[in-house]
N, C-alpha and C positions, 0 to 999 in steps of 0.2 A: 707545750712546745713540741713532743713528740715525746718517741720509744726507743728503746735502746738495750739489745739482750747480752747476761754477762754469761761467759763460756770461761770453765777452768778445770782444772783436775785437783783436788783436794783426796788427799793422803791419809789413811786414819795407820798412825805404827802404834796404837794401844791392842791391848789383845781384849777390850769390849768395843762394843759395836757402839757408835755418839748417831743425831741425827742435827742436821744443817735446818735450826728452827727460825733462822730470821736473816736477813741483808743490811745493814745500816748504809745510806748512800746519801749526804747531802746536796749531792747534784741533782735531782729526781725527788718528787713528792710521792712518790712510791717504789718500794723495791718487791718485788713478791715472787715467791719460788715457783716454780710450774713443771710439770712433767707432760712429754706429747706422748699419748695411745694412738698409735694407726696415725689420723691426719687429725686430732682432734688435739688441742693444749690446754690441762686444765691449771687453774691454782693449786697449791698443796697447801698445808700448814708445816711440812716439816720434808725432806729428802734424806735417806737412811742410808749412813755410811758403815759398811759392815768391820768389823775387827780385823787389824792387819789388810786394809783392802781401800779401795778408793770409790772417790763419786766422781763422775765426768758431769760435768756438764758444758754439753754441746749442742750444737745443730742441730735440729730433728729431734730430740730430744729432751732430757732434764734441762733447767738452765734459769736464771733469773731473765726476770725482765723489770726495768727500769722504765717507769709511766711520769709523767708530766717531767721532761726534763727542764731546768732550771736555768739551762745554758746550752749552746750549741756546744756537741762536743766533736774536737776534731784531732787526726789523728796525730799521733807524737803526742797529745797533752797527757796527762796522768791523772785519774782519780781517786779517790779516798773511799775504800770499801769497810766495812765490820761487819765480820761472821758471827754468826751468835750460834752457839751449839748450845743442845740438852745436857751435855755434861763437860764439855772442855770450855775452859776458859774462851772467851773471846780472842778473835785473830782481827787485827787493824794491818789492810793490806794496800800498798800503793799501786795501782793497776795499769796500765798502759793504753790510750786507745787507741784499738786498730781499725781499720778501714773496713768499711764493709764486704763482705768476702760471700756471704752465702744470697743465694736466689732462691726464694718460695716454689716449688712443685707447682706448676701451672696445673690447674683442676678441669 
């Protein structure tokens, strides 16, 4: 049905470093992390959040993307995310969606 990128800021207040190894998203038949070099986005397997420090994920950038969505999603509804880290416990997060806001760099 389409694509859908999640952007957040995630907090690590441990004093070791975790890394962001997965997405749970039942709206989407895939969730998958990705990091953009220059113009190029690739998959990762995991995004490293350093000790006392945070991971954005944004724009241009780190960020999930969310592949065959399951439903149209429109703004004001809210969806059901699970973070899965290498060492912290799982985060079950209710998310908000926003409207589309960013435009692709014309090539």
């Amino acid at each position: 049905m389409g694509m859908a990128g999640g952007f957040m800021s995630i907090e690590n207040n441990s004093s070791m470093a975790d890394r962001l190894q997965s997405v749970g998203a039942d709206f989407a038949e895939k969730a998958q992390l990705h990091e953009t070099v220059g113009n190029e986005m690739h998959q990762v397997s995991a995004l490293g959040i350093p000790a006392h420090g945070r991971l954005e994920l944004k724009h241009g950038g780190n960020h999930i993307m969310f592949m065959g969505l399951k439903k149209k999603l429109k703004t004001g509804d809210s969806v059901v995310l699970t973070l899965h880290f290498a060492d912290s416990p799982d985060i079950e997060l209710n998310v908000p969606v926003k409207d589309k806001t960013y435009q692709p760099r014309k090539r």
